[in-house]
C-alpha positions in Angstrom: 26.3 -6.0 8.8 29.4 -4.7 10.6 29.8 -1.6 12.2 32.8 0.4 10.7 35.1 2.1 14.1 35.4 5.5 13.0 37.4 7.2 15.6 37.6 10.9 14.3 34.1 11.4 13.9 32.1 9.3 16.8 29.0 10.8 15.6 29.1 9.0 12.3 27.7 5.2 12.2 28.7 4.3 9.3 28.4 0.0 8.0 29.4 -2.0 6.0 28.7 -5.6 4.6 29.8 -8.8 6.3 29.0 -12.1 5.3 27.8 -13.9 8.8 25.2 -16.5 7.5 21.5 -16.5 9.2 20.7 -19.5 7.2 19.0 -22.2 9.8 21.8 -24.6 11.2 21.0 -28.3 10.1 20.3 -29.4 13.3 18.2 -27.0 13.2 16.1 -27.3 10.0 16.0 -31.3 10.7 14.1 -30.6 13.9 12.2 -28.2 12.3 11.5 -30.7 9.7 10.5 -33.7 12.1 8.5 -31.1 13.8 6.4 -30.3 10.6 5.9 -33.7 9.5 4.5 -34.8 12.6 2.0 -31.8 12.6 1.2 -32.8 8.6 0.5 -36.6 9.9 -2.4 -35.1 12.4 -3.8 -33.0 9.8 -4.1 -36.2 7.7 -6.0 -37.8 11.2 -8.6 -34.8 10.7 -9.0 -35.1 7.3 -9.7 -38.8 7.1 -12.7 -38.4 10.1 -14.1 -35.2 8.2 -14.4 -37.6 4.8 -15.1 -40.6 6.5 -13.1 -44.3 6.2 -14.7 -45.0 3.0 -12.5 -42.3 1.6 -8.7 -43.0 0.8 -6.8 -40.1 1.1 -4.6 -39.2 -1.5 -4.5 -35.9 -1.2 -1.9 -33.5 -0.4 -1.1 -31.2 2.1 -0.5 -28.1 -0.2 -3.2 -25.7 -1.0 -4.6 -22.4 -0.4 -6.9 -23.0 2.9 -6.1 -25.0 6.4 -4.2 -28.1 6.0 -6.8 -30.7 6.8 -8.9 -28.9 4.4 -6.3 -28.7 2.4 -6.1 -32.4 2.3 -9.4 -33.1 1.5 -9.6 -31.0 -1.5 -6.8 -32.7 -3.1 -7.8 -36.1 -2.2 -11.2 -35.2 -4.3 -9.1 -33.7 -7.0 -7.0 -36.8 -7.6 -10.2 -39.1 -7.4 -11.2 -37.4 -10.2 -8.2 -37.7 -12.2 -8.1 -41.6 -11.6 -11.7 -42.0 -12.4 -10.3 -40.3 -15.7 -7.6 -42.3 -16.2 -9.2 -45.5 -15.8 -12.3 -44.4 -18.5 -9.9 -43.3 -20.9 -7.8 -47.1 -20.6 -4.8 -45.5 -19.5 -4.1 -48.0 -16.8 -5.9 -50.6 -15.3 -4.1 -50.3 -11.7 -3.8 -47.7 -9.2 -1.1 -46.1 -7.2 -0.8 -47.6 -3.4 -0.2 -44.3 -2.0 1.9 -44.3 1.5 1.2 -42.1 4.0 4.8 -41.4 4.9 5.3 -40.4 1.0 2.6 -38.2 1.0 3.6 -36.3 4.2 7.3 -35.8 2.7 5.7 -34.5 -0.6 3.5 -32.1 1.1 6.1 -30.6 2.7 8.7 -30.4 -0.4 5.4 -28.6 -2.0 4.9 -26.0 0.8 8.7 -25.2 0.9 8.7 -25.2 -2.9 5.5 -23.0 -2.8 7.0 -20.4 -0.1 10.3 -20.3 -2.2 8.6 -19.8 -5.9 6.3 -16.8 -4.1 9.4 -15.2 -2.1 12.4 -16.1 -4.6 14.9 -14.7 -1.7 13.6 -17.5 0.6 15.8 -19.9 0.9 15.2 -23.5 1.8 15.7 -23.4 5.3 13.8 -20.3 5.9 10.7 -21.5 4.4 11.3 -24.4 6.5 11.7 -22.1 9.7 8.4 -20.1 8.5 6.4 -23.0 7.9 7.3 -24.0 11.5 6.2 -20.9 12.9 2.8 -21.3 11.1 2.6 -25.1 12.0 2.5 -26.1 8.3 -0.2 -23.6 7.3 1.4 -22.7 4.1 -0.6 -19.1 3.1 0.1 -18.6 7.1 3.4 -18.4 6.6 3.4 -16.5 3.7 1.5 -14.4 5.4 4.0 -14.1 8.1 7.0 -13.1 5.4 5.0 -10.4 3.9 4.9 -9.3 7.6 8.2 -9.9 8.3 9.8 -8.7 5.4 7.5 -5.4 4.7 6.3 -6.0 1.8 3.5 -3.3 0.7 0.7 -4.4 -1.7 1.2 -7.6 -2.2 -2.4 -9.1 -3.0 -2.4 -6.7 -5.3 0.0 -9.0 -7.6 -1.1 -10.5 -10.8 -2.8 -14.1 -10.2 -0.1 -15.5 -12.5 2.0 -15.1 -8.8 0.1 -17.6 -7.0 -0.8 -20.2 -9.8 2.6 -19.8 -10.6 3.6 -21.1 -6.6 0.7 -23.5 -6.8 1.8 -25.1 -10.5 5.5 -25.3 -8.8 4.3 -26.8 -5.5 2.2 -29.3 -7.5 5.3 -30.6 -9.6 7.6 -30.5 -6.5 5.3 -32.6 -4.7 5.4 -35.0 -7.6 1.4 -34.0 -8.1 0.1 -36.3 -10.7 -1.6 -33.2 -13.0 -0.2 -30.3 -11.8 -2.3 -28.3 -14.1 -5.6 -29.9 -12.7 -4.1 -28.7 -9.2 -4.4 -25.4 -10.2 -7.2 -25.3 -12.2 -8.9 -27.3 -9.0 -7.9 -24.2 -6.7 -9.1 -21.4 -8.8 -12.3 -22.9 -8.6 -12.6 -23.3 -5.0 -11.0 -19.4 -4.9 -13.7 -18.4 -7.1 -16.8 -19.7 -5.5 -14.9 -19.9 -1.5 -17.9 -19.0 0.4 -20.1 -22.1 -1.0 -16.9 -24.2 -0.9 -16.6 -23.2 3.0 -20.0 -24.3 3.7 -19.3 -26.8 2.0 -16.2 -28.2 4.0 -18.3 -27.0 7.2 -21.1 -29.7 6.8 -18.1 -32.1 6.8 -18.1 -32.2 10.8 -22.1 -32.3 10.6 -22.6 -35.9 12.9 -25.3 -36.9 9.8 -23.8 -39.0 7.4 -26.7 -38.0 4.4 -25.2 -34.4 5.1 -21.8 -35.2 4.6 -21.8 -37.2 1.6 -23.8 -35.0 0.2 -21.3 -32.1 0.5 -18.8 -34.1 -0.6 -20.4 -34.7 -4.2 -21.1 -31.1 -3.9 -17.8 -30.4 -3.4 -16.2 -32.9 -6.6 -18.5 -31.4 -8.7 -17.1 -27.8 -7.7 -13.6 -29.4 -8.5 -14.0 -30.8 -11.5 -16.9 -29.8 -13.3 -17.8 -26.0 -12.8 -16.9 -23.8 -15.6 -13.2 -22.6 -15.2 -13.0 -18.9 -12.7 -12.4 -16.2 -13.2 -8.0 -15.9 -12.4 -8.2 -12.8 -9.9 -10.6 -14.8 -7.3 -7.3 -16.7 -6.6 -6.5 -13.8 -4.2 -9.9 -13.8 -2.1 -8.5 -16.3 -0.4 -5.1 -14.8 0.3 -7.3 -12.2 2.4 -9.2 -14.5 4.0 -5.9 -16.1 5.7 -4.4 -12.3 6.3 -7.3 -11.8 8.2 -6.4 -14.7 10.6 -3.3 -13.7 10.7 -4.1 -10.2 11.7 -6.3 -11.9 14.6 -3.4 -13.8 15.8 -0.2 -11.9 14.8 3.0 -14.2 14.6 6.7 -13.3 13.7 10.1 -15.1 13.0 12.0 -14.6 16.3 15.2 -14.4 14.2 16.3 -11.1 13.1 16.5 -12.1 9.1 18.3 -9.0 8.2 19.7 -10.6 4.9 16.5 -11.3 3.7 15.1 -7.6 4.4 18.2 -6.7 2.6 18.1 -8.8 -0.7 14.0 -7.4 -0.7 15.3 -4.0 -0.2 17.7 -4.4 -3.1 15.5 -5.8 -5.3 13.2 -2.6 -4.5 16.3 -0.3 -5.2 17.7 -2.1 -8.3 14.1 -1.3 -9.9 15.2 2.5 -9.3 17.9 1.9 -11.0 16.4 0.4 -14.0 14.0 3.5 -14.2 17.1 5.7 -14.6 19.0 3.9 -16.7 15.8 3.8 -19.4 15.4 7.8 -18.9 19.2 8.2 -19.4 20.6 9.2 -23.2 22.1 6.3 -24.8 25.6 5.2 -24.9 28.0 5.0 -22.5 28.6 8.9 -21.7 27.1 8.2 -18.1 28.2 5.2 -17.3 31.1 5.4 -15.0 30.0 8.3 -13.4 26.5 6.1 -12.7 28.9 3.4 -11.4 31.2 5.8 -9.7 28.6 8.0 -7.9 25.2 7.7 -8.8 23.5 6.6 -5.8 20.1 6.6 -4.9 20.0 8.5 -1.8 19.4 12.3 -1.4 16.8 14.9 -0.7 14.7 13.8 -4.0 13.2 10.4 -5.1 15.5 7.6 -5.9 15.5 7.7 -9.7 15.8 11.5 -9.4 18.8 11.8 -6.7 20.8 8.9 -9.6 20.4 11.0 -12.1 21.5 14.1 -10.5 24.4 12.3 -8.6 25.4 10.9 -12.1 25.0 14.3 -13.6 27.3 16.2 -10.7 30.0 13.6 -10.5 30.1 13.7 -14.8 30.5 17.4 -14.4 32.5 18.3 -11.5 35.3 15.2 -11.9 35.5 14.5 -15.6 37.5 11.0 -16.7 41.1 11.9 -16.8 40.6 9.7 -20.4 38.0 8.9 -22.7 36.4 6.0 -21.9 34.5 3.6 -24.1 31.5 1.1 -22.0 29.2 0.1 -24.3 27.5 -3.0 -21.5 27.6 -1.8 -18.5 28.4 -5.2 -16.4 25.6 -6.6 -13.5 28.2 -6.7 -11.1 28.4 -3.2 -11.5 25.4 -2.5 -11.4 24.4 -4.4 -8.2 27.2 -2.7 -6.7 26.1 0.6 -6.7 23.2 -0.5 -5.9 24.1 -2.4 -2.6 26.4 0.6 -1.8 23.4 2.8 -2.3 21.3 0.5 0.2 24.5 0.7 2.7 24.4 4.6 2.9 20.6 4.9 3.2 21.1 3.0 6.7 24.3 4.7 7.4 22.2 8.0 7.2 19.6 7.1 9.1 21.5 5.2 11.9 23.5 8.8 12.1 20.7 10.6 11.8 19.0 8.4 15.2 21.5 6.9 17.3 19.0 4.3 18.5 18.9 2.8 15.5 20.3 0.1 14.3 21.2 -1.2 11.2 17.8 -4.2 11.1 15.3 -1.4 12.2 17.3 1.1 9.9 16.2 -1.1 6.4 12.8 -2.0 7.9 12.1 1.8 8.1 13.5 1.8 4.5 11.5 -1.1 2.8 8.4 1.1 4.7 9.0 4.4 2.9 10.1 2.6 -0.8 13.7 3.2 0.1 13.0 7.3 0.0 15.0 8.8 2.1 12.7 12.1 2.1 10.2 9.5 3.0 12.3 7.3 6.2 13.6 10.3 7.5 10.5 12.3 9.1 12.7 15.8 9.7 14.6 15.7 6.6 11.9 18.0 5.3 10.3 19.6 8.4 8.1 22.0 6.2 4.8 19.8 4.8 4.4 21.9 2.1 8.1 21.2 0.6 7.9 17.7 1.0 6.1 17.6 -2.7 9.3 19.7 -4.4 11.7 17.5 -2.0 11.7 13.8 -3.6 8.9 12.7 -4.5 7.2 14.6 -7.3 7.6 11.0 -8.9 5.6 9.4 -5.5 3.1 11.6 -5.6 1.8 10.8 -9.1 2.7 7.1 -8.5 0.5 7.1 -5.3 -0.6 10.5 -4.0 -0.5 12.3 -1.4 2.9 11.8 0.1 1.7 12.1 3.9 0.0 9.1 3.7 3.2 6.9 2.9 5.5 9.1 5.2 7.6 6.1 7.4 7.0 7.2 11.0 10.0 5.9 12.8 8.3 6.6 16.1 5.8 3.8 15.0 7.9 1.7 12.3 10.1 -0.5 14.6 9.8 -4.2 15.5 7.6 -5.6 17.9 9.1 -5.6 21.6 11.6 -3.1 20.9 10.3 0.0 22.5 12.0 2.1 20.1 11.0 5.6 20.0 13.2 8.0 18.2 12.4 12.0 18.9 14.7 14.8 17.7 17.7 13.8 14.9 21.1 13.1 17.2 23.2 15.0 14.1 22.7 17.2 11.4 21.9 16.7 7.5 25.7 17.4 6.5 27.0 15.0 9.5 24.6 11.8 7.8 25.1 12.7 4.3 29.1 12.5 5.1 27.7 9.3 6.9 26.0 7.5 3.4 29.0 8.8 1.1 31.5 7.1 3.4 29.9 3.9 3.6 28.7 3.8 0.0 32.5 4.4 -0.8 32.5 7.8 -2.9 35.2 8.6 -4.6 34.8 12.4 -2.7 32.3 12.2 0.3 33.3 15.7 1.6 32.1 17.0 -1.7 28.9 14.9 -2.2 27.2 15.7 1.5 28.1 19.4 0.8 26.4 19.5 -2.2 23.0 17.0 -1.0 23.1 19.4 1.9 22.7 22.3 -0.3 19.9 21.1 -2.0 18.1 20.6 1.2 18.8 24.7 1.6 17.6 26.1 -1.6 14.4 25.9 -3.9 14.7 22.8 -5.8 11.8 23.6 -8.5 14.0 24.4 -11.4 15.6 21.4 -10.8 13.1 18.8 -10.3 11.1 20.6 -13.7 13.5 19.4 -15.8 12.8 16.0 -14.6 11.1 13.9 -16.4 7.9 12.2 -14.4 7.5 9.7 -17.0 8.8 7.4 -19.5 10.3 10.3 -21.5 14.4 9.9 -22.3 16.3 12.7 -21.1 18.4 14.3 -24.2 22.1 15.4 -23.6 20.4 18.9 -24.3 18.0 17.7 -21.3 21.1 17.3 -19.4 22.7 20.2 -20.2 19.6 22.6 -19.0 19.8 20.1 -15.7 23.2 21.0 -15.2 22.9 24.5 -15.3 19.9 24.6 -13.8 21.8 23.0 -11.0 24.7 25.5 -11.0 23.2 27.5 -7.9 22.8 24.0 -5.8 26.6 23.5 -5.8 28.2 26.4 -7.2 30.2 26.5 -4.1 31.3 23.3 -4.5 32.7 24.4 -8.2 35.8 25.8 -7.3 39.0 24.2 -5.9 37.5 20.5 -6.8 40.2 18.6 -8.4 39.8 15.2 -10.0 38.4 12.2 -8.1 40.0 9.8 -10.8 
């Protein structure tokens, strides 16, 4: 992310995209690799003492708890499955299993795991994540939620993790993948017996440990199936060791915070699209100029960016989109994402552009949200942005991004008073999201900073209901006192 020299207005910190790669460097990623296999060989060292030399381990590495625990779960599960195989007169041999094999498939399954659960993880950062959690796989999960900013994310479906587990399985060549996973949601589901359980495996009596052991093949294989949610009790159980010993990537991975922050704003965009009128009347004008950003909430300032631009610089010809293209779409939307951080950076001079989309992925990439003085009167922050946020997930001063508490670790940031005004950042985000008239845009966001927004925002809609060209046309006059000084003297932007 480049900085863009802007000589005739110093105050303005406008950026733009570049395409510098943080990806991991091979050397890199192969030491990283040797590193991890080397830490997976000792976990398979505790695991063979906690179930004795009269157990072959088979097992993998990949699961939902520590890895040497990890280990001797699966090395029950696929006892099982033999045991199967062999009743049923499938095969009358069995696999020699290498250790060296198993410790390569483990980690393809953790990678494959952290990349299925995170789809803008690549390779190599799932690599340098798993690293950083010394091949703890939930760990470093754990660590990219962190990292990354992401808000509620236990409270996902199950399907998320089985999902990750069912891929990791099949990446690591599992022999029942489904068994894997059906194995796991039964240890999630009953996880304080099954810790006991794995507990009494460093007990010095060897009555105590066998006995855990069957305990703990008949909780595999034979309990009644659980219930799907319980897969997430032990997702909290490793972010509470996680909270007790905090780690983070030491690489600034602004690309990934970017591609989450997209995916959060391209969501936006769906939402307006869906409350739009059919057809294609809005469609450049949504390409053109609808952004995101504004003194609203996101779906609210597209539409009403859309809107304006449609009314105040009309096609110079009819034009006929009936698809509008995904290129086009992620365009705005990236252009959207560039002058939200333009904003803020303009807005706070010690920021910069990495702290800039944290503080954005913290406030749901609401500007009236990141921006604590946007709205310095409480009581208008419910008419400024986020009548849509409130009803989503109440009261908005509990989700307000504090930038005096929102930056990295080990930055000492503190941000105090804005370093410009509204007008001077607004200028800032039109610029660098390349609108066709940026003058006019920042005058007119400004303005609705300056006036009551209420007739406005009640035209809204605050649910799934369409907006009707007759909807439209109330917005747009209802809007007429937010830029009627902006009405006069425009000429076309085409």
């Amino acid at each position: 992310m480049a900085r863009v020299s802007n000589p005739c207005h110093p105050d303005l910190r406008i950026y733009e995209p570049n395409f510098a790669s943080e990806q991991p460097r091979l050397k890199e990623e192969s030491k990283s690799r040797s590193y991890l296999l080397q830490k997976i060989r000792s976990y398979y060292g505790k695991a063979q003492k906690l179930l004795g030399r009269s157990h072959r381990l088979q097992g993998l590495c990949v699961g939902l708890l520590d890895p040497a625990s990890n280990i001797v779960i699966n090395s029950l599960i696929e006892r099982k499955h033999e045991r199967e195989r062999d009743r049923d007169h499938r095969s009358t041999t069995c696999e020699v299993v290498v250790e060296d094999d198993l410790k390569r498939r483990s980690l393809d399954g953790m990678v494959v795991f952290l990349t299925r659960l995170f789809p803008n993880l690549s390779e190599g950062l799932a690599v340098r994540y798993l690293r950083l959690a010394k091949a703890d796989v939930l760990i470093a999960a754990c660590i990219v939620v962190s990292d990354q900013c992401i808000e509620g994310f236990d409270a996902s479906g199950p399907d998320v993790i089985n999902m990750a587990l069912r891929c990791a399985g099949l990446a690591a060549r599992h022999p029942d993948a489904y068994r894997f996973v059906f194995s796991w949601c039964n240890i999630s589901s009953r996880i304080d017996d099954a810790l006991r359980l794995l507990a009494a495996l460093h007990e010095p009596q060897r009555l105590r440990r066998s006995d855990a052991i069957i305990k703990l093949v008949h909780m595999l294989n034979y309990e009644p199936p659980s219930r799907e949610r319980d897969v997430w009790l032990v997702w909290r159980l490793a972010e509470a060791s996680f909270r007790r010993r905090p780690r983070s990537a030491p690489q600034l991975h602004t690309n990934l915070l970017n591609r989450t922050l997209q995916d959060t704003i391209h969501g936006y965009y769906l939402q307006a699209l869906a409350l739009l009128p059919p057809g294609s009347r809005f469609h450049r004008s949504l390409i053109k100029a609808g952004y995101c950003y504004g003194p609203f909430d996101p779906v609210s300032n597209i539409i009403i960016n859309t809107i304006w631009y449609d009314a105040n610089f009309p096609p110079s010809m009819k034009l006929e989109l009936d698809v509008m293209g995904t290129r086009s779409l992620h365009r705005v939307e990236n252009r959207s994402l560039y002058g939200m951080v333009s904003f803020l950076c303009t807005r706070y001079h010690e920021l910069d552009f990495h702290q800039a989309v944290r503080c954005l992925l913290q406030a749901d990439a609401n500007l009236v949200l990141a921006d604590p003085n946007l709205v310095t009167d409480t009581n208008l922050v419910y008419d400024f942005g986020i009548v849509r946020d409130v009803l989503r997930h109440g009261p908005a001063s509990a989700f307000r991004c504090k930038l005096q508490t929102q930056a990295p670790p080990n930055t000492g940031l503190t941000v105090g008073h804005p370093d410009t005004g509204i007008e001077e950042a607004f200028l800032a985000a039109a610029t660098a999201a390349c609108h066709p008239n940026p003058d006019a845009q920042a005058q007119l966001l400004t303005s609705c900073c300056k006036v009551d927004p209420s007739p406005v925002l009640s035209l809204l809609p605050i649910d799934s209901h369409k907006l009707s060209f007759q909807d439209l046309s109330l917005l747009a006059r209802a809007s007429e006192p937010v830029y009627s000084h902006l009405q006069g003297g425009q000429c076309s932007a085409e």
